[in-house]
C-alpha positions as CSV (number, residue, x, y, z in Angstrom):
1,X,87.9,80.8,181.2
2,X,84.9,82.4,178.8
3,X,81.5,82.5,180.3
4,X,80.2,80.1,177.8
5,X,82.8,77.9,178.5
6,X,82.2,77.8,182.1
7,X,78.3,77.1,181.5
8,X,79.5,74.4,179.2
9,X,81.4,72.6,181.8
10,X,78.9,73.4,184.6
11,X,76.0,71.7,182.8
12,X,78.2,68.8,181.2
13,X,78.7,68.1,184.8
14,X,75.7,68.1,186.2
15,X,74.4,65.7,183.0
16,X,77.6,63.6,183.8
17,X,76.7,63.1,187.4
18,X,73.0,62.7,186.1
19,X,74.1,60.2,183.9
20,X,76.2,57.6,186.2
21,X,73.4,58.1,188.7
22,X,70.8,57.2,186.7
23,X,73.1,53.8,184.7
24,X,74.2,53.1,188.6
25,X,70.7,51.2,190.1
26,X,69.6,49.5,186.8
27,X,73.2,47.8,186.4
28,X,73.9,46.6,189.7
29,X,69.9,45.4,189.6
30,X,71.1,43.6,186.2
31,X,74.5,42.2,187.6
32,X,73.0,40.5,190.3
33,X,70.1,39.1,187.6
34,X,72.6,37.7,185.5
35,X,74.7,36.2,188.6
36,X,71.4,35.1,189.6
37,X,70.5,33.4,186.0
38,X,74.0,31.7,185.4
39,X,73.6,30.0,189.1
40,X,70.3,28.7,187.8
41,X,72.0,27.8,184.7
42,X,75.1,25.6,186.7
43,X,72.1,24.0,188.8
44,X,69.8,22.7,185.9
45,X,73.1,21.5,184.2
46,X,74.2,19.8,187.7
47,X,70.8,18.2,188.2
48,X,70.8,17.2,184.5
49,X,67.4,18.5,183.9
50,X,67.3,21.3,180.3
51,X,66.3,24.4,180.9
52,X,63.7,26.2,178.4
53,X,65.4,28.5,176.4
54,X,62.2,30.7,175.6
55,X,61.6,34.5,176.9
56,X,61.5,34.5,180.6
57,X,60.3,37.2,183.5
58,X,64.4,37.8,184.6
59,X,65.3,38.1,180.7
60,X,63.2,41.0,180.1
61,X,63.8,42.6,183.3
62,X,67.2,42.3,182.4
63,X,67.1,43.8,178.9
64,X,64.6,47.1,180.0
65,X,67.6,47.3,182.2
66,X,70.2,46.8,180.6
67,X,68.6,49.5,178.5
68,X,68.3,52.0,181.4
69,X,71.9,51.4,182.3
70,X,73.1,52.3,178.6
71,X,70.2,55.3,178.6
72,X,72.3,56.3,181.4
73,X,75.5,56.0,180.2
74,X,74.9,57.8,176.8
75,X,73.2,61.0,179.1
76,X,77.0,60.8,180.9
77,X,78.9,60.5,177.8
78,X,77.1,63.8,177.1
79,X,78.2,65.4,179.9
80,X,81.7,64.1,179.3
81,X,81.5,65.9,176.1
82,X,80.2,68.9,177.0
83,X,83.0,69.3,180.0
84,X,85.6,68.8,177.3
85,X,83.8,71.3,175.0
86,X,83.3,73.9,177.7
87,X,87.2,73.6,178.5
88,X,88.6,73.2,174.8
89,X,86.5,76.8,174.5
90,X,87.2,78.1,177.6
């Protein structure tokens, strides 16, 4: 393997292991908001009462992380990238 091609895959796989640790905390954190909503959800529509469909707290802390999560994902999608390019050249 070429010397370029090595650093391509070293780096691709540090940003690849970057990546998924940085998508990990934000999508488990907006798994359990979403579990958490939809149980909400079930209850208001069990006790009859309607539940306000405006912006809440849990929907914007679930879409800044749902866009962390996807932040992360695209960093380790570059890494994926750059491990294939560093081997295709190596």
């Amino acid at each position: 393997m070429s010397i370029p091609g090595l650093v391509l895959v070293v780096v691709g796989a540090v940003l690849l292991l970057a990546g998924l640790g940085r998508a990990r905390g934000p999508w488990s954190r907006y798994q359990a908001l979403r579990e958490q909503d939809a149980n909400i959800a079930r209850y208001e529509a069990w006790r009859g009462g309607l539940r306000d469909s405006g912006t809440t707290g849990a929907s914007v802390a679930m879409a800044v992380l749902r866009r962390q999560a996807r932040d992360g994902a695209i960093i380790a999608a570059a890494g994926a990238a750059l491990v294939i390019a560093g081997i295709v050249v190596g």
